[in-house]
C-alpha positions in Angstrom: -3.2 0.9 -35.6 -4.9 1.2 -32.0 -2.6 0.7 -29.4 -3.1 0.3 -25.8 -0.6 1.2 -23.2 -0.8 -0.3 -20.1 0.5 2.1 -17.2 1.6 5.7 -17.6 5.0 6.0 -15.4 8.2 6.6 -17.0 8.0 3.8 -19.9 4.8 3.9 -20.6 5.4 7.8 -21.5 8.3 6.9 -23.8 5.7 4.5 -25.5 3.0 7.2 -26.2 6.0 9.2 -27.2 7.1 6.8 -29.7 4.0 5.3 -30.7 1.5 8.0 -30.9 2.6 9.4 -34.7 0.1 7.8 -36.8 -1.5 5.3 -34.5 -5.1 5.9 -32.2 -3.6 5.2 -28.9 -5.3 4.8 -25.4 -3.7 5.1 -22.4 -4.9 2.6 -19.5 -4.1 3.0 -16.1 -5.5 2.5 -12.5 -5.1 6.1 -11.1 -8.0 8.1 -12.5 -5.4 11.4 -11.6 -2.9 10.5 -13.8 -1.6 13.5 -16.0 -1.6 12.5 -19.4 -1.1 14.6 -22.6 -3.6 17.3 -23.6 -6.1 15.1 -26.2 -5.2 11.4 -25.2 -7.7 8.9 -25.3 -7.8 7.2 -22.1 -9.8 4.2 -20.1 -9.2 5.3 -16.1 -9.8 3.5 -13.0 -10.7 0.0 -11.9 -11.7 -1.3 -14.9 -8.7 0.0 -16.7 -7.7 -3.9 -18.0 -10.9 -4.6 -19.7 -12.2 -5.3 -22.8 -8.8 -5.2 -24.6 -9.7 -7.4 -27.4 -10.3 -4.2 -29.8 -7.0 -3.1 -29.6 -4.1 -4.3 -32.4 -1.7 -3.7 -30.3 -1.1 -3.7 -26.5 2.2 -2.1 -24.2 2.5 -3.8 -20.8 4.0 -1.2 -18.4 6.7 -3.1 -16.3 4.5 -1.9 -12.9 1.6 -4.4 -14.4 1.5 -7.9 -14.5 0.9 -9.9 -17.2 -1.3 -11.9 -15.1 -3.5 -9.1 -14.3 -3.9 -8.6 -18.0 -4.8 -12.6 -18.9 -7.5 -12.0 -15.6 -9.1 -8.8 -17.1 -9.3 -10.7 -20.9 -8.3 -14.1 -21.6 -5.0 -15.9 -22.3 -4.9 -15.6 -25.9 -4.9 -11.5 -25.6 -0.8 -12.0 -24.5 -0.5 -12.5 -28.2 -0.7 -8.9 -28.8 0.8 -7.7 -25.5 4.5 -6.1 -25.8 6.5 -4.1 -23.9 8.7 -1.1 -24.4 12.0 -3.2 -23.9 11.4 -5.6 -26.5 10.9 -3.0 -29.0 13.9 -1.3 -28.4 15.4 -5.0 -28.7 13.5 -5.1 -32.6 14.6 -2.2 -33.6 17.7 -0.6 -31.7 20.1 -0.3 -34.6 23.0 -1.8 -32.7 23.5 -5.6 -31.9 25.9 -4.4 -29.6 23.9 -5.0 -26.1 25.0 -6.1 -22.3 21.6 -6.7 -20.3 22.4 -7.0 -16.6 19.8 -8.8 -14.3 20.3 -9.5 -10.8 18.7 -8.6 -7.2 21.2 -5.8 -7.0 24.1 -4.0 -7.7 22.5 -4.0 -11.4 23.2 -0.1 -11.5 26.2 0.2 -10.2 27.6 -2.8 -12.4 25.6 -1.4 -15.7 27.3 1.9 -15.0 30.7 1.0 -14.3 30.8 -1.4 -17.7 29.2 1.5 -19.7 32.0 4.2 -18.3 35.0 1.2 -19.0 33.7 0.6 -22.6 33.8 5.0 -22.7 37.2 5.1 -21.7 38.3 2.7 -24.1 37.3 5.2 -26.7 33.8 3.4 -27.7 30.1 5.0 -27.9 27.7 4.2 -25.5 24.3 4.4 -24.5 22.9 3.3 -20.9 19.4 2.7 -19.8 16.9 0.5 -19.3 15.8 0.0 -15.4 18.7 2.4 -14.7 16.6 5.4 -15.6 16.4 6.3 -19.1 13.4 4.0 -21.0 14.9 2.2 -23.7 12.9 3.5 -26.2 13.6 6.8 -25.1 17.5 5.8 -25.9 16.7 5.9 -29.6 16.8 9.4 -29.3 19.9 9.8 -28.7 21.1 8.4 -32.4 22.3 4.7 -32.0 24.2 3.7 -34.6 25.3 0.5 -35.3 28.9 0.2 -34.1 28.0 1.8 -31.0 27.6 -0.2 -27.3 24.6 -0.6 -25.5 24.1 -1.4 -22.1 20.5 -2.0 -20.1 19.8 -2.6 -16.2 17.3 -4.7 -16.6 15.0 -5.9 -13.5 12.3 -9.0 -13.3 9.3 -6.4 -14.3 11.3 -5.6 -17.9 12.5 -9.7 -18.0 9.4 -11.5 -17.6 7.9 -11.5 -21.0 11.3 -10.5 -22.6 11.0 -12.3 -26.5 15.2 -11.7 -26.8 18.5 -12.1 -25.6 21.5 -9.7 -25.1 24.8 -10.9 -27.5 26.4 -10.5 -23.6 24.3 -11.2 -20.4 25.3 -10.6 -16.9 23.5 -12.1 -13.8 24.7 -11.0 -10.5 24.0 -12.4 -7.1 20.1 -13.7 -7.1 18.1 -13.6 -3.9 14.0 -13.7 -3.3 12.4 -10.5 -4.0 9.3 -8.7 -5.3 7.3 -11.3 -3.8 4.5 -8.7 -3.3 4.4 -8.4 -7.5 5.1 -12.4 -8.2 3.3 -15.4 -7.7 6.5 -17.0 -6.1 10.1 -17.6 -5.8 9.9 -19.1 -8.7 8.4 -17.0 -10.9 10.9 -14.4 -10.1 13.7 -16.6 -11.1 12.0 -18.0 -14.4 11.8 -13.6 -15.0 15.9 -13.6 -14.7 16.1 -16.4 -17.0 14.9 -15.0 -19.9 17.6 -13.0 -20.3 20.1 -15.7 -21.6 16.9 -18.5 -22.7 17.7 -17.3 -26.2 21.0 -16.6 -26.5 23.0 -18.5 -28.8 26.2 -20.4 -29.0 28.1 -17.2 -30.3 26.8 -15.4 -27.4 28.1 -15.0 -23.7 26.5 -15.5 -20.6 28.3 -14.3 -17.4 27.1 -15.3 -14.1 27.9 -14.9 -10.1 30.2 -17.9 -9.2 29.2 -17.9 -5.4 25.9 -17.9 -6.4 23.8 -21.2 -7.4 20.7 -19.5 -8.4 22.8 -17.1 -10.9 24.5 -19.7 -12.5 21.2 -21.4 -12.7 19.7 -18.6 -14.7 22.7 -18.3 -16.8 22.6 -21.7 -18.0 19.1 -21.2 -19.8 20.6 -20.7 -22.9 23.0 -21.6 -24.9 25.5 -19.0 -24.4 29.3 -19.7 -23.3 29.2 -19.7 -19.8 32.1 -17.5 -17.7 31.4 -17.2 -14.1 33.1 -14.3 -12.1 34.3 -14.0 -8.6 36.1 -17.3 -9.5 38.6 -18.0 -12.7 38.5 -17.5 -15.8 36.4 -14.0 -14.8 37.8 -10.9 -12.9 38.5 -12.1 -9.3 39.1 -10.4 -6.2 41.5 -12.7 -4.2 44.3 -11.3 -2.3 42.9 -7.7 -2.7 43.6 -7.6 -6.5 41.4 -7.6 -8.5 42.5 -9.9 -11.8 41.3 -11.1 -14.5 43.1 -13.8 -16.9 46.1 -13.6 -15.4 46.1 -9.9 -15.8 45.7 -7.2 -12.6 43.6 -4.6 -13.1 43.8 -2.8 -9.5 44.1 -3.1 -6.0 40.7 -3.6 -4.2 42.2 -0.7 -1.7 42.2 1.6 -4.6 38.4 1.3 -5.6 36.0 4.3 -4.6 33.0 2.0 -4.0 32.2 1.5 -0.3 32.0 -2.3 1.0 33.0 -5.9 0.1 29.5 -6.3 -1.9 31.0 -4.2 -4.4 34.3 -6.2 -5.6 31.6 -8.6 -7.2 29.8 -5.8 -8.9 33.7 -4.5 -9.7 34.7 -8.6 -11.2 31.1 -8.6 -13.1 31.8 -5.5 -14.9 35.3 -6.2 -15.4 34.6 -9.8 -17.1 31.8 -8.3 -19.1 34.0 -5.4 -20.6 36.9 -8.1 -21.1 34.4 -9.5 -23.8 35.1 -6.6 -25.7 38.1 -5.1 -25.1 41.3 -5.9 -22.5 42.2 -2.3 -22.0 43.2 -2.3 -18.4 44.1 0.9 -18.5 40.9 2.0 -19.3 39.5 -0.1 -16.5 42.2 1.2 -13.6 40.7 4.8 -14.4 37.0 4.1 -13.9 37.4 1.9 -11.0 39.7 4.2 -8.7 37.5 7.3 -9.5 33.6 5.9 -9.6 32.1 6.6 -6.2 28.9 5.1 -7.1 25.2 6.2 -7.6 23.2 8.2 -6.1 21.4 6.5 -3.0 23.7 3.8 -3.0 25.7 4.1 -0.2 26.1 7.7 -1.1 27.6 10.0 1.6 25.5 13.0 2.6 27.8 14.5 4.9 29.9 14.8 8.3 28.5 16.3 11.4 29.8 16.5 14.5 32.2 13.2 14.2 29.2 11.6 12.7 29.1 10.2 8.9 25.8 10.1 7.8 24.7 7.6 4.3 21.4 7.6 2.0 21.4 3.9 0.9 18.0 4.2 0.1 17.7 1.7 -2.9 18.8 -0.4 -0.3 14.8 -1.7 -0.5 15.9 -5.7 0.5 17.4 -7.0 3.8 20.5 -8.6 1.5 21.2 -5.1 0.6 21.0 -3.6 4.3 23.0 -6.6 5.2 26.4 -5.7 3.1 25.6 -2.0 4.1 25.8 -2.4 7.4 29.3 -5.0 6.8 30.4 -2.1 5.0 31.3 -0.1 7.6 33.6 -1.2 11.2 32.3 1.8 12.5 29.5 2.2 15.5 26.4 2.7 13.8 22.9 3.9 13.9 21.3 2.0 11.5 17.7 3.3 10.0 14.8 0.0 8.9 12.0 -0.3 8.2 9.4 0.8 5.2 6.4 -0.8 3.2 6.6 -4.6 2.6 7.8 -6.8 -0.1 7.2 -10.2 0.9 10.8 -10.6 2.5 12.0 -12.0 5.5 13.9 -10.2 8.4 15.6 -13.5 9.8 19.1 -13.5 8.1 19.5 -9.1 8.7 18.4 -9.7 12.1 21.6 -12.3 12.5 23.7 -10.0 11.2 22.7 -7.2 13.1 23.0 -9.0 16.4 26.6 -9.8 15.4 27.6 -6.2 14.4 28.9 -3.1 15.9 25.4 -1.4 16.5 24.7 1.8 18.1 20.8 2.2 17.9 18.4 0.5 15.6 15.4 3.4 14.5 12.5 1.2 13.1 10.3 3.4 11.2 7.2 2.7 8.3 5.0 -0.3 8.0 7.4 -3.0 8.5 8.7 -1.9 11.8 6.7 -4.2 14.2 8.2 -7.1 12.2 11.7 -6.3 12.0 11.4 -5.5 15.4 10.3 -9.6 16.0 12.9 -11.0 13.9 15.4 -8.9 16.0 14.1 -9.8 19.5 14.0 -13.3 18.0 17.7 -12.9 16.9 18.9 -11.9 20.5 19.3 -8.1 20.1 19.6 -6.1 22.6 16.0 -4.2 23.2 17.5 -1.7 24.6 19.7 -1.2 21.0 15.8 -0.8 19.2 13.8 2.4 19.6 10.7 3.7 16.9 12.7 6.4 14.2 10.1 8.9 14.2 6.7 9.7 11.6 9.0 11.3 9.5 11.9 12.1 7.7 13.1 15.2 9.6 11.7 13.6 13.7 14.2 10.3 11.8 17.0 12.4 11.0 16.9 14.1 14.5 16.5 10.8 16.1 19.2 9.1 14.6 21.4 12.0 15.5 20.7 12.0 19.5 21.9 8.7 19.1 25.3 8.6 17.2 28.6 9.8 18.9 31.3 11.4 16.9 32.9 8.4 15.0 29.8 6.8 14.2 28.4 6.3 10.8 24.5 7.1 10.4 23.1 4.5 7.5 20.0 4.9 5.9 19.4 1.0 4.4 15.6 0.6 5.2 15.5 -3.5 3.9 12.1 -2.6 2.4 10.2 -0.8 -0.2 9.5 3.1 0.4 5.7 3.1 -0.8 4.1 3.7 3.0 6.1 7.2 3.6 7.2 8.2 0.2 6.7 8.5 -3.2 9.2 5.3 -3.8 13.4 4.8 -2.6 14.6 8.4 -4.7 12.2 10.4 -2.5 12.8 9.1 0.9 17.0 9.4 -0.1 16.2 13.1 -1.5 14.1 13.5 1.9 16.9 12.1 4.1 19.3 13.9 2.7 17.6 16.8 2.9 16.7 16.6 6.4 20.4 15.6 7.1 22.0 18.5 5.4 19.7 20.9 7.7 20.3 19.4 11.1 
């Protein structure tokens, strides 16, 4: 069979990896450098969309569009066009799958249900968006009585041709606007996670949240909202589920209010499977969180310092900076994504701010919607060219009890390789001040 794959990052390598026994395949992609394996066939370069007609079979990388692939051909070539997430869905041996969609907290909440359903004695695989290509999870020997749990964003959902026996969809704001047509389009992307789901099936969604619950209700799956009864809630700082307390919200390890909903969302999803609270009380009070997430890099001088570089939105700088009481000097700015700066800017003028350090692309326009907010110019000053002139800056501004916080509100694509280099930068540069 000749098989195209669209795109050669981290999915499109587990697809030549899988595929590429028996089969001519042909690796497509934009960036003529790309390092591909020694004897691949390979179509480089602008033109890299063509004249895909010859091809039985064609693997969309989630970085391409399948727009771009209908522009380069004609609409009719989508009918050989798959991706590597719905072949893991054909063939992964277990039926036993939670997809969890959302504009974020989807790693945090994909984690902490895979290390509940580990405690409560089961077998489970995690991937998907999270970091490990699903079809790279086959490797590890699924069997059928075995969990399964994929982080999956709008770039894996948009052609999705299943549905997860258990969906989750957390809190759903505009993003990716620089990859979709419109709001719209992103949305219609989270949908498809539940639009086939059955009546046997369950689809979980964020209570507070009308554009989750819209996405839930695609399908036909029983419908169990959280933040709000009958899911986990978080009222009275307890978090409960079905009459049943699981912990104090005092006792969690995860940083900041956001997190209780990624805490209830994982908590009613696991309580699907099993109502092991025990189980439960032991991953929530010890799990810290992932890495760039509101991670702590160190203390200096009085001064906390946090990479929360996959903070790439402003929602996600918003409940970073609400996460802390503290003074802070809080780090913005980056390459763009189609968002707007007016709700952050609010938020920022209402908060116990130190210094703003505006840095990357965006900067100019943050710094409008912050002027426009009412800040305080002299509370806004430029972060530097770099990581290490960004570190130094934010540290001539903090005074011992302040918390640094690294939550840029934007993509990392004008400074850095993407949001795991600048944290790995940041931290880097923090840990040598």
């Amino acid at each position: 069979m000749k098989i195209a794959i669209l795109g050669y990052g981290a999915q499109g390598r587990a697809a030549y990896e899988y595929w590429r026994v028996g089969n001519e395949i042909t690796v497509c992609d934009g960036n003529e450098q790309v390092e591909l394996p020694a004897g691949a066939a390979r179509r480089l370069g602008p033109d890299h969309l063509k004249d895909l007609d010859g091809f039985d079979l064609i693997v969309r990388s989630p970085i391409v569009h399948p727009r771009d692939v209908v522009a380069a051909n004609s609409p009719a070539i989508l009918d050989k066009v798959t991706t590597v997430t719905n072949e893991f869905f054909r063939v992964c041996p277990s039926k036993h799958i939670i997809g969890v969609t959302g504009t974020k907290g989807k790693g945090t909440t994909s984690t902490l249900i895979a290390n509940m359903l580990a405690a409560d004695g089961r077998r489970v695989h995690l991937g998907g968006n999270i970091g490990i290509p699903p079809l790279d999870m086959l490797k590890d020997d699924i069997r059928p009585e075995d969990w399964v749990v994929l982080e999956l964003a709008n770039f894996q959902l948009i052609d999705l041709s299943y549905s997860p026996p258990v969906g989750v969809c957390l809190m759903v704001v505009a993003e990716h606007l620089d990859w979709h047509a419109d709001e719209a389009e992103y949305v219609a992307a989270k949908s498809r996670l539940f639009e086939r789901q059955t009546s046997d099936d369950v689809a979980i969604y964020f209570a507070e949240n009308d554009t989750s619950r819209q996405i839930a209700a695609h399908g036909a799956g029983r419908k169990i909202p959280y933040f709000a009864p009958p899911g986990a809630t978080a009222a009275n700082g307890v978090i409960v589920i079905d009459g049943q307390r699981i912990c104090s919200t005092d006792e969690l390890k995860l940083l900041g209010k956001h997190n209780w909903q990624n805490v209830c969302a994982a908590v009613t999803a696991v309580w699907q499977v099993t109502q092991n609270i025990e189980a439960m009380r032991t991953v929530l009070t010890s799990f810290s969180g992932l890495e760039h997430r509101l991670e702590l890099v160190r203390e200096l001088d009085g001064v906390r310092y946090y990479d929360d570089s996959f903070g790439t939105a402003p929602e996600t700088a918003v409940v970073a900076i609400q996460a802390f009481s503290q003074p802070k000097v809080v780090i913005l700015g980056g390459s763009d994504k189609g968002a707007d700066y007016g709700q952050l800017a609010r938020v920022i003028a209402e908060s116990n701010i130190r210094k703003i350090l505006l840095i990357g692309e965006q900067a100019a326009r943050i710094g409008t919607a912050l002027a426009a907010a009412g800040v305080d110019s002299g509370l806004v000053m430029p972060g530097g060219h770099n990581i290490n002139e960004i570190a130094a800056a934010a540290r001539a501004a903090a005074q011992p009890g302040d918390v640094v916080l690294l939550s840029p509100a934007c993509a990392s694509f004008d400074m850095f390789k993407n949001y795991k280099d600048r944290g790995e930068q940041f931290k880097k540069a923090v840990n040598s001040l």
